[in-house]
N, C-alpha and C positions, 0 to 999 in steps of 0.2 A: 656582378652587382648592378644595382639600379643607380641611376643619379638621380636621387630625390631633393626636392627642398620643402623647407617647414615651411607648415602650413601657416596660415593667422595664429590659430590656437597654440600650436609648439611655441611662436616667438612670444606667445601672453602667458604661457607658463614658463617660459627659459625667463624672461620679465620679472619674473616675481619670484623664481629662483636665486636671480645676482642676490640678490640680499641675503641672502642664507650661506654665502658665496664661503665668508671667512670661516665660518664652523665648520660647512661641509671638509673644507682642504685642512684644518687642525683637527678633526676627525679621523678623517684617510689617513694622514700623517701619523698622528697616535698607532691609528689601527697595525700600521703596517710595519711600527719595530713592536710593538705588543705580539705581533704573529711572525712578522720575520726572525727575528734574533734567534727566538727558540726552534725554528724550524731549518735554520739555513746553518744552526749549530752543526746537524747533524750531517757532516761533514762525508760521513761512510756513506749514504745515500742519495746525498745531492752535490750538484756543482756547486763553486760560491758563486753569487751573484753580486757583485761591488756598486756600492749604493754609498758609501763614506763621501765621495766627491761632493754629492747632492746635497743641499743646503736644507732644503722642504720639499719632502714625497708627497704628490698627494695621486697616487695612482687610483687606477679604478680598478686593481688587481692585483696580486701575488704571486708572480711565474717564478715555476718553480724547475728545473731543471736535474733527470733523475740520472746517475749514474747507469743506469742500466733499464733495456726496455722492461726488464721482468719487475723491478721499481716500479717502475710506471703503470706497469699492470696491474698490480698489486691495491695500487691508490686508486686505478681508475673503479677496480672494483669494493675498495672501502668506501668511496664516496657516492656508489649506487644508490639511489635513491635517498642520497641524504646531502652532500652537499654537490652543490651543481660546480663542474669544472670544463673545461676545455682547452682544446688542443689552441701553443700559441699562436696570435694571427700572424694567420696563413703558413708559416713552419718555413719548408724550400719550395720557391715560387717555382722549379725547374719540376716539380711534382705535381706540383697544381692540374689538373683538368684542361682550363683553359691553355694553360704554356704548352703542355702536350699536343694537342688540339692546332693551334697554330705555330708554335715553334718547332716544327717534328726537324728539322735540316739546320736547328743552331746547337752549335755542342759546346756544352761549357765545361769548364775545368769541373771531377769531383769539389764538389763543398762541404766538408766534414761537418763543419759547424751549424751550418741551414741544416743539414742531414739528422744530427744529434737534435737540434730544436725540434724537430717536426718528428723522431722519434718517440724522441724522453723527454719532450719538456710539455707543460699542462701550466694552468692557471686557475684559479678560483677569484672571486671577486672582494673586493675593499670596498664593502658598502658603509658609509658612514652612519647607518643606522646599528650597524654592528653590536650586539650585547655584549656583557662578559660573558655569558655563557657558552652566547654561540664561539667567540675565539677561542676560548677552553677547549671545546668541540671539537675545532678547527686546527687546532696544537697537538692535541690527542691524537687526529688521525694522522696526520703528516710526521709525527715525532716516534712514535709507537708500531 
């Protein structure tokens, strides 16, 4: 990746963002047991994800975690060309491109769980613009 920084225009629109600050995260927050509960129910196809600790969600995303790559497939191809998803960032950094590339002589223990992430696990977005339609949508594929 690049080490970028905002430009003048980014910090005059992040500027006039804060204000919007409270609704955007009680938005996310809404959005994300409106679409989690019913989606993480389904117990036979996904991992659970434990989120009870956390007082106020306001992710930018919904990772989702499939019991099985053929799951995973499954979804990636219901949500073709209709909701955008992707793979969690980065999955197992020992896979990576880059790690490979320079780390070829460091051996690390198997990592089941990096290994399972970058599998079977995928995410979709928690955009606070979010309709009821669109999470309807969005419940439907993942649930069905």
């Amino acid at each position: 990746g690049f080490n970028l920084r905002p430009t003048e225009i980014s910090g005059f629109i992040g500027n006039l963002q804060i204000q919007h600050l409270s609704e955007i995260i009680s938005k996310r927050n809404k959005n994300f047991f409106d679409l989690a509960l019913p989606i993480y129910e389904q117990k036979e196809r996904y991992f659970p994800i434990k989120y009870d600790h956390i007082d106020l969600l306001s992710n930018f995303a919904v990772p989702i975690i499939c019991k099985s790559q053929q799951i995973r497939n499954q979804l990636v191809e219901k949500c073709k060309d209709k909701i955008e998803i992707r793979p969690i960032v980065g999955g197992d950094m020992t896979r990576q491109p880059f790690f490979l590339k320079y780390m070829k002589e460091f051996h690390l223990p198997h990592n089941s769980n990096a290994k399972l992430i970058h599998d079977q696990g995928l995410y979709f977005g928690n955009n606070p613009e979010l309709t009821s339609e669109e999470k309807k949508i969005l419940i439907k594929v993942f649930t069905e």
